[in-house]
PALOTI-82784 format. One record per residue (C-alpha): residue number from 1; y, z negated, x negated. Coordinates in pm, whole numbers, plus 50000, padded with zeros to 5 digits. Layout:
<vofis>
NUM; Y; Z; X
...
</vofis>
This chain:
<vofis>
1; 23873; 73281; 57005
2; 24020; 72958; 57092
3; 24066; 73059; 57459
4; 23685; 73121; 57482
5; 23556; 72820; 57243
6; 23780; 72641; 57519
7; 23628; 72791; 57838
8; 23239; 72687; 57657
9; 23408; 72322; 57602
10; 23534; 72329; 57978
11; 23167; 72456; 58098
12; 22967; 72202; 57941
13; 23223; 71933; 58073
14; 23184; 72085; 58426
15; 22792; 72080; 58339
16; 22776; 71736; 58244
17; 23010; 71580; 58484
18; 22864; 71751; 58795
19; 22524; 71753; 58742
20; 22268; 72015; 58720
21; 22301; 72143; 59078
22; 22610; 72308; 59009
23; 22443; 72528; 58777
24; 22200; 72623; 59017
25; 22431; 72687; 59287
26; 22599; 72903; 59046
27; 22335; 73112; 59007
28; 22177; 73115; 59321
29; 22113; 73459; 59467
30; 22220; 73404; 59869
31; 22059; 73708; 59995
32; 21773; 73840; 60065
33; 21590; 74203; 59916
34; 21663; 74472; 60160
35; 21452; 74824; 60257
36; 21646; 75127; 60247
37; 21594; 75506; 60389
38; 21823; 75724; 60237
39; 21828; 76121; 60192
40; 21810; 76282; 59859
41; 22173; 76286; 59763
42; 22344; 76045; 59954
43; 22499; 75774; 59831
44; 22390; 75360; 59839
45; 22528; 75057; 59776
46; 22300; 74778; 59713
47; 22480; 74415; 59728
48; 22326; 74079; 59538
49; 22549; 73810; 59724
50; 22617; 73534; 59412
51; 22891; 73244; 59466
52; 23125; 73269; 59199
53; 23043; 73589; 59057
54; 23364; 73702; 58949
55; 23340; 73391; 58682
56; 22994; 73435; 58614
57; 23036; 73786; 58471
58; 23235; 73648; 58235
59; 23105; 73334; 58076
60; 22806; 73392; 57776
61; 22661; 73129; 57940
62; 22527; 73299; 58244
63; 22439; 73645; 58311
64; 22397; 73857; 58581
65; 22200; 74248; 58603
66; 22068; 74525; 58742
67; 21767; 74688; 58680
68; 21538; 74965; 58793
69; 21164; 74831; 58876
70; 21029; 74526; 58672
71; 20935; 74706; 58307
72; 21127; 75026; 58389
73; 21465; 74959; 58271
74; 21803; 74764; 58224
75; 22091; 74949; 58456
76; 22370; 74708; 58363
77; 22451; 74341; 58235
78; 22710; 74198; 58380
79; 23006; 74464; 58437
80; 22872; 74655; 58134
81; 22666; 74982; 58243
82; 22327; 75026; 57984
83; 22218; 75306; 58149
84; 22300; 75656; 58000
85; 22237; 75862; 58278
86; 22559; 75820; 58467
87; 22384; 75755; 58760
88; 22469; 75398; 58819
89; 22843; 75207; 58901
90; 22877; 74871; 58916
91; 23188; 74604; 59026
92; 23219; 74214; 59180
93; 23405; 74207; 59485
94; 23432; 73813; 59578
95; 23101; 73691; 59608
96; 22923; 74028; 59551
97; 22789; 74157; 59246
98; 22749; 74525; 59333
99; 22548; 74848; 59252
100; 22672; 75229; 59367
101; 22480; 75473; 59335
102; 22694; 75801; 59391
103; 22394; 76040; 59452
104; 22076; 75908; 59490
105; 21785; 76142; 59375
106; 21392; 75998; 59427
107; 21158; 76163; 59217
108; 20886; 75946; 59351
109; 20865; 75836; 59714
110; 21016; 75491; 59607
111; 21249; 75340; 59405
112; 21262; 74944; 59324
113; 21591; 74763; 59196
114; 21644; 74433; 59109
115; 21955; 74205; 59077
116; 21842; 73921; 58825
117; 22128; 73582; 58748
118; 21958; 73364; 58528
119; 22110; 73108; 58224
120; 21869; 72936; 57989
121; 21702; 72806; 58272
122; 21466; 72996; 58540
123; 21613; 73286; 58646
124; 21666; 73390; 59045
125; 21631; 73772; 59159
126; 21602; 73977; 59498
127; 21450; 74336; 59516
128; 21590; 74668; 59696
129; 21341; 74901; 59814
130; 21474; 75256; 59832
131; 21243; 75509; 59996
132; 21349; 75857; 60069
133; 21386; 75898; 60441
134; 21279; 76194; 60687
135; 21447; 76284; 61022
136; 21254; 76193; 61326
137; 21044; 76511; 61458
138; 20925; 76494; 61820
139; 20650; 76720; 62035
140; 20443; 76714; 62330
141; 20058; 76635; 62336
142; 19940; 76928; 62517
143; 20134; 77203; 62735
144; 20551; 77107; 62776
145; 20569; 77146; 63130
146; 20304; 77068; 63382
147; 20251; 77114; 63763
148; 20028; 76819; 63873
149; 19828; 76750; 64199
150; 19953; 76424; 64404
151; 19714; 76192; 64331
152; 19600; 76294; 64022
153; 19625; 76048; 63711
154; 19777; 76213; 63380
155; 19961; 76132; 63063
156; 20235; 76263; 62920
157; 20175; 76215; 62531
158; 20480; 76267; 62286
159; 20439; 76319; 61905
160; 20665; 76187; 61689
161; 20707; 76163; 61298
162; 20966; 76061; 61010
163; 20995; 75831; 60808
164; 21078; 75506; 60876
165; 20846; 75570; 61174
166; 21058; 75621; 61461
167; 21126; 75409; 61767
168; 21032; 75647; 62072
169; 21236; 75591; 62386
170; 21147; 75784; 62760
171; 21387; 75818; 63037
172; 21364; 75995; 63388
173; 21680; 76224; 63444
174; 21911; 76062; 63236
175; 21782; 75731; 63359
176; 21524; 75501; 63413
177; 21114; 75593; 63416
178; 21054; 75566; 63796
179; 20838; 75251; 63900
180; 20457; 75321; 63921
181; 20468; 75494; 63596
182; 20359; 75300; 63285
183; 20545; 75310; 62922
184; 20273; 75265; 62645
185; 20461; 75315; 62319
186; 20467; 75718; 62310
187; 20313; 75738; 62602
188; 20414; 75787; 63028
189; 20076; 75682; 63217
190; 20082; 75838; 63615
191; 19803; 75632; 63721
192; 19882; 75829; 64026
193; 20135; 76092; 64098
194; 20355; 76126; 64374
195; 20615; 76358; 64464
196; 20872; 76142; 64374
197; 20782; 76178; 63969
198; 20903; 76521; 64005
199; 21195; 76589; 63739
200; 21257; 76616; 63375
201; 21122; 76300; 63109
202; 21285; 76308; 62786
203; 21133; 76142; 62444
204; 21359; 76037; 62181
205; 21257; 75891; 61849
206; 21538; 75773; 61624
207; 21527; 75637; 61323
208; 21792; 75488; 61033
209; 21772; 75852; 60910
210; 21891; 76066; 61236
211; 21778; 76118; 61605
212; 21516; 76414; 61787
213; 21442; 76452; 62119
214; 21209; 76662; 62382
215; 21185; 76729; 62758
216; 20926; 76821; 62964
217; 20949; 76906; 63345
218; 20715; 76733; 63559
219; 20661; 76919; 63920
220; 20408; 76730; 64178
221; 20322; 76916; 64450
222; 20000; 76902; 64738
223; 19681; 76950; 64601
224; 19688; 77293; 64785
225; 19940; 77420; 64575
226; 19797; 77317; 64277
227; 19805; 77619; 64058
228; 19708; 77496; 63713
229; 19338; 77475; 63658
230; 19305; 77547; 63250
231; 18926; 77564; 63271
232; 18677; 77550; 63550
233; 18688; 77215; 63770
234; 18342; 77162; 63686
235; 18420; 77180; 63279
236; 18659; 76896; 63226
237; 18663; 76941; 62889
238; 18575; 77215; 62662
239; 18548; 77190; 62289
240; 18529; 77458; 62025
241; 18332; 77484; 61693
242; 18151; 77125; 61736
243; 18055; 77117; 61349
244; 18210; 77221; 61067
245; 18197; 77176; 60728
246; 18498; 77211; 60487
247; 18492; 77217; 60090
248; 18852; 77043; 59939
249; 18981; 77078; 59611
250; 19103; 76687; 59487
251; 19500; 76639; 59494
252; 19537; 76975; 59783
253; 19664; 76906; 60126
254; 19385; 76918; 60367
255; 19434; 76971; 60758
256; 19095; 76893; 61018
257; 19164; 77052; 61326
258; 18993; 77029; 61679
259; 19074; 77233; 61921
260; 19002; 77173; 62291
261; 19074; 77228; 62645
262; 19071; 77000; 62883
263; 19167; 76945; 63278
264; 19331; 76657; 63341
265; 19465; 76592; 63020
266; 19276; 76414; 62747
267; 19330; 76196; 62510
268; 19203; 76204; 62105
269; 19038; 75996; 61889
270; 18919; 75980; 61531
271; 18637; 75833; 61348
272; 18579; 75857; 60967
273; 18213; 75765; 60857
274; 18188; 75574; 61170
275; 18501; 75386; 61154
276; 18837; 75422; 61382
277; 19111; 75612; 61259
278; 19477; 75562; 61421
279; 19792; 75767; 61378
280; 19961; 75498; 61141
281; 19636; 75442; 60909
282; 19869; 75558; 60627
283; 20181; 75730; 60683
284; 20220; 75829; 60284
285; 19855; 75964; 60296
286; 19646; 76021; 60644
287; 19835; 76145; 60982
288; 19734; 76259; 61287
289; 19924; 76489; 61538
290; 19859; 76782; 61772
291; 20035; 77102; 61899
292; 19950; 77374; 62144
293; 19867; 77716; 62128
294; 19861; 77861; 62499
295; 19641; 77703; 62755
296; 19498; 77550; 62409
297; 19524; 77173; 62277
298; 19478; 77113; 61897
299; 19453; 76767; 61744
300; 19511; 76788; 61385
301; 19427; 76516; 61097
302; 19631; 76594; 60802
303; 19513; 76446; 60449
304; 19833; 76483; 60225
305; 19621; 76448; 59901
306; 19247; 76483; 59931
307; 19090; 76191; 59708
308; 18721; 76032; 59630
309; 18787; 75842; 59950
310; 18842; 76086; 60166
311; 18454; 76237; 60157
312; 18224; 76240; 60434
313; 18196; 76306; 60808
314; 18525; 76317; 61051
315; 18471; 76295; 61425
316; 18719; 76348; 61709
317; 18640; 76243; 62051
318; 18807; 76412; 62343
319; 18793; 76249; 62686
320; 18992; 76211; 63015
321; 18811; 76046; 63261
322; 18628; 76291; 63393
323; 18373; 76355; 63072
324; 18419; 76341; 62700
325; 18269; 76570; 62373
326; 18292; 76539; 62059
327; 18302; 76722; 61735
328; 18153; 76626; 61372
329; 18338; 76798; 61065
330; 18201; 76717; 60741
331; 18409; 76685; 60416
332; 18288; 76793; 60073
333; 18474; 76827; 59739
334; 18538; 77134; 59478
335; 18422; 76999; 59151
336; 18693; 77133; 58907
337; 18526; 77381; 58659
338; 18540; 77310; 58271
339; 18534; 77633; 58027
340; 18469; 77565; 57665
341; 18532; 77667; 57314
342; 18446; 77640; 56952
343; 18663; 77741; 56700
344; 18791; 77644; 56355
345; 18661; 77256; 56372
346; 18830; 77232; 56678
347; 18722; 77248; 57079
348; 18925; 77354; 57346
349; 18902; 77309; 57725
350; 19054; 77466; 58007
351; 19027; 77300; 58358
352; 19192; 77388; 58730
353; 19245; 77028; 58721
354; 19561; 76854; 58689
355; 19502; 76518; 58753
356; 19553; 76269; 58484
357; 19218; 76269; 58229
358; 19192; 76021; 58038
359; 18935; 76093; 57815
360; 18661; 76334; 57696
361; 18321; 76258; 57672
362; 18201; 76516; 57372
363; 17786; 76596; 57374
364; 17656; 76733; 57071
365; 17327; 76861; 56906
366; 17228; 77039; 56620
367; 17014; 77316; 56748
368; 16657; 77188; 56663
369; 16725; 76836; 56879
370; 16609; 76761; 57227
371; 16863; 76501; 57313
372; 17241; 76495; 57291
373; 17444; 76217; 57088
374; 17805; 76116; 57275
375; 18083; 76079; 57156
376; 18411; 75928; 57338
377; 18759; 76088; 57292
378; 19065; 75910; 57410
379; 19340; 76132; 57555
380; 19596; 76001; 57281
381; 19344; 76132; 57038
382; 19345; 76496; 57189
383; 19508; 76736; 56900
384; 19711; 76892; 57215
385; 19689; 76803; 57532
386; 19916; 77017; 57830
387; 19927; 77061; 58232
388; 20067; 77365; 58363
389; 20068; 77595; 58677
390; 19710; 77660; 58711
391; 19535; 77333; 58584
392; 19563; 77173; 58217
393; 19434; 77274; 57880
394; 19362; 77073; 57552
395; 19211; 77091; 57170
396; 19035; 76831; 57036
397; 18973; 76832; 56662
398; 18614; 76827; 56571
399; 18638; 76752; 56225
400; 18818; 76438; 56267
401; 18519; 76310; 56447
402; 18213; 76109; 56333
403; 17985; 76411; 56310
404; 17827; 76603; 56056
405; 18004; 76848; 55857
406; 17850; 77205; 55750
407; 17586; 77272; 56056
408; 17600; 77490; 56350
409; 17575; 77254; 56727
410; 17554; 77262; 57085
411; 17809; 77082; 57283
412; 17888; 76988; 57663
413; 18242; 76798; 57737
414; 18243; 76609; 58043
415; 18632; 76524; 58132
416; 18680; 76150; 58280
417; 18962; 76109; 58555
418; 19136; 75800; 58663
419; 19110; 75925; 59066
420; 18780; 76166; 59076
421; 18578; 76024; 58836
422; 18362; 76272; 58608
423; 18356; 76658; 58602
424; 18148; 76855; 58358
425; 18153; 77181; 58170
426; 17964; 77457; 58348
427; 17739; 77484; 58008
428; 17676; 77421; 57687
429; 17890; 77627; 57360
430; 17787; 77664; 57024
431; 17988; 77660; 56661
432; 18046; 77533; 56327
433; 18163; 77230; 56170
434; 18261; 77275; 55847
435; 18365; 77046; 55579
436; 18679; 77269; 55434
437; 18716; 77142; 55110
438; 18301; 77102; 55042
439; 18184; 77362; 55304
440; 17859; 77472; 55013
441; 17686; 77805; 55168
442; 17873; 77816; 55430
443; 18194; 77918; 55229
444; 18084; 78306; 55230
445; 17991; 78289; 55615
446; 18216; 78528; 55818
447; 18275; 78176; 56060
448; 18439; 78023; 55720
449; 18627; 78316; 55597
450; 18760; 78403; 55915
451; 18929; 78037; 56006
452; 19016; 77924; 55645
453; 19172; 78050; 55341
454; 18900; 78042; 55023
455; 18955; 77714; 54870
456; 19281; 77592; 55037
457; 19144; 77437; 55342
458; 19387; 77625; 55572
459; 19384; 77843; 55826
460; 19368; 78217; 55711
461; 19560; 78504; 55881
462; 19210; 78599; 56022
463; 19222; 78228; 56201
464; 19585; 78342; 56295
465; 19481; 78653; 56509
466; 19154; 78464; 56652
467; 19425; 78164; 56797
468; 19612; 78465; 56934
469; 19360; 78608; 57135
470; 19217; 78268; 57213
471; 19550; 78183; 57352
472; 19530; 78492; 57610
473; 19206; 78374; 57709
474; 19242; 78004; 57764
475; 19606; 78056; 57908
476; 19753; 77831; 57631
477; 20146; 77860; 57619
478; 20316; 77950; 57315
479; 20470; 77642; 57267
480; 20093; 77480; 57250
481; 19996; 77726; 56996
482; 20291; 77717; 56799
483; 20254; 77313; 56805
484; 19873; 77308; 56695
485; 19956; 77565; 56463
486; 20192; 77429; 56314
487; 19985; 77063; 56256
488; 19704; 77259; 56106
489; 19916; 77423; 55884
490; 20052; 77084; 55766
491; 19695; 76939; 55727
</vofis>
């Protein structure tokens, strides 16, 4: 006790006597935040470079931390670990406050930590950014090898992928590209060939995560040997299926494929609704790449997850020089389906859908009315509420609602997204609402008798068997059923 009311009384001497920028060059953070590629599993240290941090982990005064995003979650405080998943080591090694992660696991595509030092005044903080990483893939544009007239201008296209993107790299038998031929990014332009470009060209990406490469063998030869023609001379370029229309179901992979060929070789564009596309527009959503089947070219733009955005008409544009052509490929979406049912003062919906809804927008009628009243359900307010392999289910409890007890109605849900926006039930259900306690006529009905004991307001054994069956046909799992069951039970 006295050692530490001592170390305070030294600190606020030190404070006093050198002046406020001590404080702050206490607490300073030196580095800078840092992006990292790692592979599920591997380890990662992440450093936070802090002079004097070997005293500042001890003093009350200061602190120093780790956490994981900015509302996520406190990993450690000082040298004391908060976080009860195991996951997480930290130590101070000189200057360095550090955090080890032994095996690194990303859920999501990105992880965000942040090393906070702060005292009663402003605190300072860097952020880590820790993505997963993917090994760098690498192709040829078009046929591998090639056998090319003297004279005649080509490019030699190479494909690459990962993630981060990967630097591409092209020598010329081990060495340098011979002069004359051009290096655009992934790209070797013969703006001419000549017998001495004969050989093998080899594309390497790399990346922080590993290395690929390909080779292709180029052989020039007189335009009377010239043995490659893939089409006829007079049909440069040859495209097939110019229009198509696709149908896409929201959150699904989508690929658009055009498939062409062409003599010399082409290059590929994109348009969508008028507007370029490149093959970076967004690596985590859109790419574009091609492969080839025979004497066949395909360009291929792959939509990881098909959104609102993605709608409307896709265009590729093949040309070489000689002539171009062009195809049109329009995209439409699969409005989810929504199947409905009454039973026991309670609705239940089934949708392919698995996207987050966040609420239901309930239309009811008694029969005799013309026009629907609406009524807006929250997702907290569902009664249940559960996404599984084929799409997501739910119950919402009518009773609990503002609408009128002891009558027969009509109702159509329409399910609100945060993504796709609205999707409605393919048509309209009818059923009771009773009042349990007060339901007056109704209490002989079969509809009464078979959902609720007489007079106790809960649900008989005939309600039992009817949530059974229901349960087969709405693909409930038990678990859901046992969990509504057991809350109407209680009620």
């Amino acid at each position: 006790m006295r050692q530490k009311l001592f170390k305070n009384f030294l600190f606020v001497t030190i404070f006093f006597c050198s002046g406020l920028a001590i404080l702050v060059e206490a607490q300073e953070i030196i580095n800078k935040g840092e992006t990292f590629y790692v592979k599920n599993g591997e380890s990662l240290e992440l450093l936070c470079h802090i002079k004097d941090v070997e005293q500042l982990v001890n003093d009350e005064a200061i602190s120093v931390a780790w956490s994981l995003g900015h509302d996520t979650g406190l990993i450690a405080s000082d040298l004391e670990v908060q976080d009860e998943s195991k996951d997480y080591h930290v130590s101070v090694d000189k200057d360095y406050y550090k955090l080890l992660i032994p095996s690194i696991t990303l859920s999501d595509d990105k992880k965000t930590f942040i090393c906070t030092s702060y005292s009663d005044g402003a605190p300072y903080s860097i952020t880590h950014n820790v993505f997963i990483g993917e090994s760098p893939a690498v192709t040829f544009v078009g046929k591998k090898d090639k056998t090319i007239a003297v004279g005649q201008e080509f490019v030699l296209e190479c494909h690459v992928s990962g993630t981060p993107l990967p630097i591409v790299e092209w020598t010329y038998e081990g060495g340098e590209i011979p002069k004359g031929v051009k290096i655009i990014g992934n790209k070797l332009v013969f703006e001419e060939a000549q017998l001495l470009y004969s050989g093998n060209y080899r594309c390497t990406a790399k990346n922080s995560i590993g290395i690929a490469f390909t080779q292709s063998k180029i052989n020039v030869v007189d335009q009377s040997k010239t043995i490659e023609s893939p089409i006829e001379m007079n049909e440069h370029i040859k495209i097939f299926n110019k229009f198509e229309q696709i149908s896409a179901e929201f959150g699904k992979e989508l690929n658009l494929t055009c498939k062409y060929i062409a003599y010399p070789e082409a290059s590929v564009s994109w348009t969508f609704n008028g507007k370029p596309l490149y093959e970076s527009v967004n690596e985590n959503a859109t790419k574009i790449y091609a492969y080839q089947e025979e004497k066949y070219t395909s360009s291929v733009l792959n939509i990881i997850s098909f959104q609102i955005s993605n709608i409307g008409q896709y265009k590729c544009f093949i040309s070489n020089g000689k002539g171009s052509e062009s195809k049109v490929i329009n995209v439409i979406p699969i409005i989810p389906s929504i199947h409905v049912s009454i039973n026991c003062n309670s609705l239940f919906f089934e949708t392919p859908f698995k996207e987050n809804i966040e609420k239901l927008h309930l239309f009811w009628k008694t029969r005799g009315e013309v026009n629907f009243s609406i009524i807006e359900v929250d997702k907290k307010n569902f009664s249940a509420f559960k996404v599984y392999t084929g799409g997501s289910t739910g119950v919402v409890k009518l009773s609990d609602l503002d609408i009128p007890k002891n009558a027969v109605f009509n109702f159509e849900v329409v399910l609100e997204t945060t993504k796709y926006g609205e999707f409605k039930s393919l048509e309209e259900v009818s059923g009771y609402v009773f009042d349990v306690e007060n339901p007056g006529k109704l209490r002989s009905s079969k509809e009464y008798m078979d959902c609720f004991s007489l007079g106790s307001g809960e649900p008989s054994s005939g309600n039992s068997n009817h949530l059974f069956i229901l349960s087969s046909t709405l693909v409930f799992s038990a678990l859901l059923f046992t969990t509504f069951g057991n809350h109407m039970l209680m009620k």
